[in-house]
VOKELUM-285569 format. One record per residue: x, y, z of N, C-alpha, C in turn; residue in one letter. Coordinates in pm, whole numbers, plus 50000, padded with zeros to 5 digits. Example, Ala and Ser with C-alpha at 12.3 -4.5 7.8 and 13.67 -1.06 7.14 Angstrom:
! residues 2
513194943150780512304955050780513204967050780A;512854977550708513674989450714512905000350787S;
! end
This chain:
! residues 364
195899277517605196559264417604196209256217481X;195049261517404194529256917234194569239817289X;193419241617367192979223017410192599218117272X;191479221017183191369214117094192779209216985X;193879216816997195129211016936195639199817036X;195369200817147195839192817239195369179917243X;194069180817202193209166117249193659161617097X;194259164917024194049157716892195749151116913X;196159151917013197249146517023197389138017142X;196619144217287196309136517428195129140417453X;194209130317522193119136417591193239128417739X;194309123917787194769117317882194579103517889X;193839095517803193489084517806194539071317844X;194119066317943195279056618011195529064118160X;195479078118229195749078918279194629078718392X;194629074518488194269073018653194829087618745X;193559095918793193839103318896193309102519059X;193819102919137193009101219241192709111019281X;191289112219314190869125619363190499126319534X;191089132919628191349131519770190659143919799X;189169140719786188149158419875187339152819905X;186029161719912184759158219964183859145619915X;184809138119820183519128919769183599131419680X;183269123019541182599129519418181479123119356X;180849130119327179089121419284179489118519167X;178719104319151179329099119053178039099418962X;176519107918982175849108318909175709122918809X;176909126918825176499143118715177459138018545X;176149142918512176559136818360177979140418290X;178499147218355179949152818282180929142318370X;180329135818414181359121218516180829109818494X;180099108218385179359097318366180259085318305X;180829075218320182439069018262183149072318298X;183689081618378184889087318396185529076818530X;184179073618661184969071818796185429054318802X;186509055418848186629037718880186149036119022X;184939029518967184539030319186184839018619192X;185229008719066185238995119169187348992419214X;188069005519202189279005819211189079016019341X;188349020919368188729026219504189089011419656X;189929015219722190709007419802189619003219905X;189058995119941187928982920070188229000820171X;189539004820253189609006020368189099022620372X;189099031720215188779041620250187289043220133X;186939030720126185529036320068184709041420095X;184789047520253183379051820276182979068120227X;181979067020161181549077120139182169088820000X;182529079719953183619075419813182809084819743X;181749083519714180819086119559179479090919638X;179719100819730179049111519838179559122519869X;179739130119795179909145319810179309156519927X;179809152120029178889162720142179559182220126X;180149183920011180119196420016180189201419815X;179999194319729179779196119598181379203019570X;182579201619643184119205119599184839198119520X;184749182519549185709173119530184799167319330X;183619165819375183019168119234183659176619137X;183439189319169183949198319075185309201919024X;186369193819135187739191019097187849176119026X;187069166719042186379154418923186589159518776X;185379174118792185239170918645186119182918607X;186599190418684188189205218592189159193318564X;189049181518604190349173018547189449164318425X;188819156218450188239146718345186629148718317X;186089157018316184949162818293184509155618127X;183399154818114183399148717960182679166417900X;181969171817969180749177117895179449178017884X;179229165817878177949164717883176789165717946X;175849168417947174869172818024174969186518074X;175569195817976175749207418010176939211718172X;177519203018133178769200318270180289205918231X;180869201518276182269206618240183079200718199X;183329203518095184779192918053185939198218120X;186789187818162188289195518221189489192818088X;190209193118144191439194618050191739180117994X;191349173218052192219159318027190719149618037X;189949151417924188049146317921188719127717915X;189899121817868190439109317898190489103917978X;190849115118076191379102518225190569100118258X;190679089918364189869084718486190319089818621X;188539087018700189109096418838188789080218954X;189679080219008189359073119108189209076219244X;187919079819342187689090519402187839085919535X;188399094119600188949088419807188299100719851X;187409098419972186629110620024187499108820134X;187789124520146188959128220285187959135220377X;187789129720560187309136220658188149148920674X;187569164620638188119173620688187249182420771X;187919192420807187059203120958185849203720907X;185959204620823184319217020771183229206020777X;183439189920803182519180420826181589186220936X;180339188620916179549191721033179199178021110X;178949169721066178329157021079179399147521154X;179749148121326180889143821351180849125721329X;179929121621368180159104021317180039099521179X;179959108921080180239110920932181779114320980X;182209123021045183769126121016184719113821068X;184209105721180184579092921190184719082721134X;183949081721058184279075220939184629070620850X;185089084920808185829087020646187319092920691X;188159086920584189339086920603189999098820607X;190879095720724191629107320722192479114920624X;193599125020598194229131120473195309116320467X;195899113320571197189106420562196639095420517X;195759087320556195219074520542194539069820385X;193979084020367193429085220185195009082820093X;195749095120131197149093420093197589079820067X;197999074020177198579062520164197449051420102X;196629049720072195539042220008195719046919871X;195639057219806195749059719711197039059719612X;198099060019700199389052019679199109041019618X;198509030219690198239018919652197859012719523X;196949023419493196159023019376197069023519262X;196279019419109197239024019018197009035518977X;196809047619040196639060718996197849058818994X;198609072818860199209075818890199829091418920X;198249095218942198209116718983197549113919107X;198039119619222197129120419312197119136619336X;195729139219339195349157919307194329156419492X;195549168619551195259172319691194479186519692X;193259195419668192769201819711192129205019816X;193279203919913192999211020041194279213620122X;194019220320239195169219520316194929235120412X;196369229720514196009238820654197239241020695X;197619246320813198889258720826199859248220914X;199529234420969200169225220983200939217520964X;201819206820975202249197220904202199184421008X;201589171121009201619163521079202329147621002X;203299139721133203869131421053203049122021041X;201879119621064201099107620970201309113920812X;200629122920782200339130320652201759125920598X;202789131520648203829137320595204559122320540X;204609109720636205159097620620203939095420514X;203299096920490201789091520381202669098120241X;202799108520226203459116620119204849111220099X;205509108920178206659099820111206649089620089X;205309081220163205599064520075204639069019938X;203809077219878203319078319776204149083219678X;205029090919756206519095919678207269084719605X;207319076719723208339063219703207669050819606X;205979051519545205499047719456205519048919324X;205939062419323206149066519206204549075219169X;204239079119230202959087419237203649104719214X;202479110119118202479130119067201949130219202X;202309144619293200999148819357201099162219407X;199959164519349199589181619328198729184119467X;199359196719507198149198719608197899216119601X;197029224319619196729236619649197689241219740X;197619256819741198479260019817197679269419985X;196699270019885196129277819987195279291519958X;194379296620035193719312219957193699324620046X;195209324320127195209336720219195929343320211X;196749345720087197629352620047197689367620076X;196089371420060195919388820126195689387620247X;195889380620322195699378920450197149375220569X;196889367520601198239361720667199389353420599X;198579347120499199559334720414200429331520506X;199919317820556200639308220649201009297820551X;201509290220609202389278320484201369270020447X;200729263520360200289253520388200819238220314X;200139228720396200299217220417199009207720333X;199279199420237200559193020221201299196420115X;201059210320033201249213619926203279218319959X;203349221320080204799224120132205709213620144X;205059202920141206299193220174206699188720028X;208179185220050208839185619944208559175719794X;208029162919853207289152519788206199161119656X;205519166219711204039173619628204559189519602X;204079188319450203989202619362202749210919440X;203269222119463202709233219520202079242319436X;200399242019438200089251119289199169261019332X;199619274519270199069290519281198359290619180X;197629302919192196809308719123196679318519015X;196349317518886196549327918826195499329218720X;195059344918711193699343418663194399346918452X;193409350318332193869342618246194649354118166X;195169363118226196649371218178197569364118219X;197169354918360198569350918422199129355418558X;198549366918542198969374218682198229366518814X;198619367718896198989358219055197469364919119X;196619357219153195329357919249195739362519367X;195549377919434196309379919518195619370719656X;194519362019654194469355919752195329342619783X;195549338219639196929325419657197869331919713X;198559322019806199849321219892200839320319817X;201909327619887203019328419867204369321219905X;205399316319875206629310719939207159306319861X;208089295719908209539290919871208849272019824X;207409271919875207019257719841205779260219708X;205889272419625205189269519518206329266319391X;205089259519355205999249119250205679257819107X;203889255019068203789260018920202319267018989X;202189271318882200649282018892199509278318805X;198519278118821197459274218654196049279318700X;195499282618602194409292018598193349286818733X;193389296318813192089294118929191369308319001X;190879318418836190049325218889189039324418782X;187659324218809186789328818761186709311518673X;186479301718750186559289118716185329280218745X;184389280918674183039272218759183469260018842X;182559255418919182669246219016181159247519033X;180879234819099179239233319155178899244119273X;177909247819266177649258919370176979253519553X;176989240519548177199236719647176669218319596X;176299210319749176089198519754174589192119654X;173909204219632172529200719568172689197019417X;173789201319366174339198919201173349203219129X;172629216319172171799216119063172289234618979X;173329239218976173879246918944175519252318938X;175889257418860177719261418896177639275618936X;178639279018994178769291219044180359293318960X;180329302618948182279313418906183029311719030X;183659305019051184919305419181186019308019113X;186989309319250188169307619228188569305119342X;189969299319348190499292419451191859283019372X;193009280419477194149271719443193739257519434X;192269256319468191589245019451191609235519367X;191479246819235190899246019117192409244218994X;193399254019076194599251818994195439239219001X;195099236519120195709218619146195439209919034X;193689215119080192699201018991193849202418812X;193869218818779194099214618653195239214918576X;196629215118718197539213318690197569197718729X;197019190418785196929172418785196569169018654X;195229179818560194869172118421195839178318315X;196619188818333197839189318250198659183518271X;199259174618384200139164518385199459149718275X;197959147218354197599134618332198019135818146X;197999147018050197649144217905199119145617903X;200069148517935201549151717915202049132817960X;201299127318029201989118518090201349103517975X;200009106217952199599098717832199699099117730X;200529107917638201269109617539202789106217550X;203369102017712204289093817696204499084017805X;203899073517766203579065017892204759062017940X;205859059517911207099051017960208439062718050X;207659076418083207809085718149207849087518317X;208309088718365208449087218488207579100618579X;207209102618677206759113318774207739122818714X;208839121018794209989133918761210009139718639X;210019127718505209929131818378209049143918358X;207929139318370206669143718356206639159218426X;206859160918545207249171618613207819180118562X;208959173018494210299183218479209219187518316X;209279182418237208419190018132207429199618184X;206709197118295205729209218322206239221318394X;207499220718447208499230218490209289237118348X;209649230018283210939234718162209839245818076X;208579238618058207419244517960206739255018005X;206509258418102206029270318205206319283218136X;205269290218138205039304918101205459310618215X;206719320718183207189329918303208379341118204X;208259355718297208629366218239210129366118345X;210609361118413211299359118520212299350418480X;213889348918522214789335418501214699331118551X;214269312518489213939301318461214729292918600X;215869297918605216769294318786216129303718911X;215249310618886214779316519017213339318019008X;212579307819056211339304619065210669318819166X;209669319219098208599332519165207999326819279X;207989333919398207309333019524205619333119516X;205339335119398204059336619379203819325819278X;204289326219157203899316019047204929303119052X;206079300519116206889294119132207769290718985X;207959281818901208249280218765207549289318648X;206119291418675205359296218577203869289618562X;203219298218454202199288818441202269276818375X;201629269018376201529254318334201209258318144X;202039249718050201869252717934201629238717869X;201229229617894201279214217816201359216217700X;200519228217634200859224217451201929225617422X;203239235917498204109234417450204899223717419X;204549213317508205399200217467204209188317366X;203399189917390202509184417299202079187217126X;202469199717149202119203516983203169209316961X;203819211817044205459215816979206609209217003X;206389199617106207509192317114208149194017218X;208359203917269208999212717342209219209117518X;210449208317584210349202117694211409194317709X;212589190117802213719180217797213009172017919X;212719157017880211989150818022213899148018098X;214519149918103215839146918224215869135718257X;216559132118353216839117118410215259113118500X;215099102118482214079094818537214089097118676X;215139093818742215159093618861215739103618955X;215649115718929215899128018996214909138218988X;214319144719096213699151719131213379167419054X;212889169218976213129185118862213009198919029X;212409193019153212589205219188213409206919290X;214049193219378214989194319510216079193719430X;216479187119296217489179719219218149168219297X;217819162919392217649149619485217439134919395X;218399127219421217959113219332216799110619403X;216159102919334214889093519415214919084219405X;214559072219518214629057719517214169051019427X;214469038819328214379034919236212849031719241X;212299024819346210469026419313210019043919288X;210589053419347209689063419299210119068419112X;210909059719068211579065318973210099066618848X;209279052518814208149053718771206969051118797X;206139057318749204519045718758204219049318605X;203939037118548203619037018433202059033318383X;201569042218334199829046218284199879030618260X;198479030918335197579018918315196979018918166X;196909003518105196899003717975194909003717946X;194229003118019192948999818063192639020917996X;191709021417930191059034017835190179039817990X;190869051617947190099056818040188509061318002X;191689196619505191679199319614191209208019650X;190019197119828189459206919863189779219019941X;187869229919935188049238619978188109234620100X;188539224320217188189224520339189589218720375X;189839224320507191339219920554191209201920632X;192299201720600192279184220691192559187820827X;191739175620880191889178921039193219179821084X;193599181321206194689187121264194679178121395X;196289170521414196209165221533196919179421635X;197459184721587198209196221674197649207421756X;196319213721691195369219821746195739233321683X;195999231821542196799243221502195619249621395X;195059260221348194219263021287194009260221099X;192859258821075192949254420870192409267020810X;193039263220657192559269920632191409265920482X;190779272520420190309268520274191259268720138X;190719258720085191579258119933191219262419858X;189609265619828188739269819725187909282419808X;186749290919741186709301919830185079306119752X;185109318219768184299324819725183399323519598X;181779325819577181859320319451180039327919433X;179749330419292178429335519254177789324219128X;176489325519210175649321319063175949318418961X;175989312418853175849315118725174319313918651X;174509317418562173499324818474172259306218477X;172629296918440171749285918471172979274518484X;172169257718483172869247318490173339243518326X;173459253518233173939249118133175159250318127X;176339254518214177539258418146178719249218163X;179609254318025180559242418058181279249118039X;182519243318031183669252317984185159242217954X;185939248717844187289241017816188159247317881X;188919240317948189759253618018190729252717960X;191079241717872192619248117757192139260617686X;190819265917706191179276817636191579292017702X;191739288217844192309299817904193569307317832X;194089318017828194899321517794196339323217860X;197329321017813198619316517888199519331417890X;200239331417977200739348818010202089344417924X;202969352317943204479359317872204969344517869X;205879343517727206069330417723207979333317707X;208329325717796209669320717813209759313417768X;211289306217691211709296617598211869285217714X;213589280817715213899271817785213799258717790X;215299253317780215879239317798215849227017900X;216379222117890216459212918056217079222818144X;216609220818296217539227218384217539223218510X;218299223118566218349211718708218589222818786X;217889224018911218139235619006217629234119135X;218599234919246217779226219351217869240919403X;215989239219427215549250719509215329247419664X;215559258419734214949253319890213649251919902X;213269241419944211749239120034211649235720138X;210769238720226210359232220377210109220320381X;210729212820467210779200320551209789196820622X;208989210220666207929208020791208469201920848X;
! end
C-alpha cells in the first residue's frame, strides 16, 4: 500500500474514529495523543479507557497507532480514536457487563459524536432491532461503519451481525498475496477485504507483549484507517464518497460488477487514489453498494477541523449463539514490535472507473 508515499500526502489528520470493543487503554505509548476521552458521550463512559480483554486497544492502535514505545503504528498515525467500551459475552465479570454499554446503545452514542468512522470489531450470527435501528440512525448521521465479518468461515460461516446489515461495510480477510483467510466468512454482505493475517495485536489484557493474530478483527480496524486518510485528504466528501473510492480502488482479479463472496469488491487500495489520483467519488448522496439514495443527513459528515472490532460477540437478546471476530494468536519474539501496515502487499490489481451496482444484501 507504500504508506510512507501515503502519509506524505494523508496521515488522517482531522479525522475522528470511534472505536466500539473492549475498552482501550489509553496508557500504551503508541496511543499516547491519539484518544479523545473528554469526547466520549456522559451515558456510555463506563469503562471507556479499561480494556478488560487487550482487543479494542489493539484495534486503537492498527488504526491510529503512533509508534512509539515500540507499539504499533496503524495506517492512519493522524486520526483520533474516540473510544466506547461495548458489554459483550465473553465479559466474565457479570455486574461489569451491566454496566457497560450495550452494541446498540454504544452505536447510537457514537452517532452522536463527531466521529466520523465508526470501526465495529465484533459480531454474532444474530440480528436484533435495537442494534439494527442503532445502525440506521448512525447511517442517517452520516457516519462510515466498518464492522468484521466474522472467523468461521472453515467452519459453519453463519451470517454475521452487524457487519450484514446493509448500513455497515462488511470486511474479510486477506493475508498479504491477497488471497481470502479461509477462516473469514463468506456471503452476499462482504463489502471489501484488507489484510488480517499474521497482524500483531496485544497478547492479552496485561499489555505487556504482542502476539501475531489474525482475525476480520483486524481488517475492519484497517479498513476504518484506510477510509479515515482517504477521507482527510478530502474533507468536503461525503460517507458514500469516501466508500465509493474504496470500492472503485480495490485490488481484484474478478469483474468489478460481481463482487467476490469472499473478498467482496477487493482489497482495500487507498494509494491508489492518494498518490495516483485514482477513484470517481459519485454522487454524495447514494449508496456505492445498495445504489439506494440516502437521506439528506446521511449524505455527509464532514472531518472535524480540530488535528488529530472485537474478538468477542455482542450479547444476544434472542438466545441465539456468538461468535469471535479476532482469533488465534502466538508470542512474539519481545514488546518491541511495531509494524506499518501500508506496507503489506496488495494482490492483482484491477483498473476501474465509477460504477454504480446495486448488489443484494440482507435485511436481517
Amino acid at each position: 500500500m507504500s504508506a510512507q508515499q501515503m502519509w506524505q500526502v494523508s496521515t488522517g489528520k482531522g479525522i475522528k474514529v470511534a472505536v466500539l470493543d473492549t475498552g482501550v487503554n489509553a496508557s500504551t505509548p503508541a496511543l499516547a495523543g491519539r484518544l479523545l476521552t473528554d469526547e466520549i458521550p456522559h451515558e456510555v463512559a463506563y469503562g471507556a479507557t479499561k480494556d478488560y480483554r487487550g482487543h479494542g486497544t489493539s484495534m486503537a492502535e492498527l488504526i491510529a497507532g503512533t509508534g512509539r514505545g515500540g507499539g504499533l503504528q496503524g495506517l492512519a498515525p493522524g486520526a483520533k480514536i474516540i473510544p466506547i467500551r461495548v458489554a459483550l459475552a465473553s465479559m466474565k465479570d457479570k455486574e461489569e457487563q451491566k454496566r457497560t454499554p450495550s452494541p446498540a446503545d454504544a452505536i447510537r452514542a457514537a452517532a452522536d459524536t463527531d466521529a466520523q468512522i465508526i470501526n465495529m470489531s465484533f459480531g454474532g450470527d444474530l440480528p436484533d432491532d435495537d442494534s439494527k435501528a442503532a445502525v440506521k440512525y448512525a447511517a442517517s448521521k452520516g457516519k462510515l461503519l466498518f464492522a468484521a465479518v466474522g472467523n468461521e468461515g472453515d467452519e459453519d460461516n453463519f451470517i454475521g451481525f452487524p457487519a450484514a446489515y446493509p448500513e455497515v461495510v462488511g470486511v474479510g480477510a486477506a493475508d498479504k498475496s491477497g488471497a481470502v483467510g479461509k477462516f473469514s466468512q463468506s456471503g452476499d454482505y462482504i463489502s471489501l477485504a484488507a489484510p488480517g493475517l499474521d497482524v500483531p495485536t496485544w497478547c492479552d489484557n496485561t499489555f505487556q507483549s504482542y502476539c501475531e493474530n489474525k482475525g476480520t478483527s483486524q481488517a475492519s480496524a484497517i479498513a476504518s484507517a484506510a477510509a479515515a486518510l482517504i477521507w482527510s485528504a478530502h474533507p468536503t466528501w461525503t460517507a458514500n464518497q469516501v466508500l465509493r473510492v474504496l470500492i472503485d480502488t480495490a485490488a481484484r482479479d474478478w469483474p468489478k460488477n460481481t463482487p467476490s463472496k469472499y473478498l467482496g469488491y477487493g482489497l482495500i487500495r487507498p494509494g491508489s487514489n492518494l498518490i495516483k489520483g485514482k477513484g470517481d467519488p459519485g454522487p454524495a448522496d447514494v449508496n456505492p453498494i445498495t445504489n439506494e439514495k440516502t437521506p439528506a443527513g446521511e449524505a455527509g459528515a464532514t472531518p472535524s477541523a480540530s488535528v488529530p472490532a472485537s474478538s468477542q460477540p455482542p450479547k444476544s437478546t434472542s438466545g441465539g449463539r456468538t461468535s469471535t471476530a479476532g482469533s488465534s494468536s502466538e508470542p512474539s519474539d519481545g514488546n518491541t514490535l511495531w509494524v506499518v501496515l501500508g506496507a503489506v502487499a496488495a494482490a492483482a490489481v484491477i483498473g476501474g472507473g465509477g460504477f454504480a451496482v446495486l448488489r443484494a444484501r440482507r435485511n436481517g
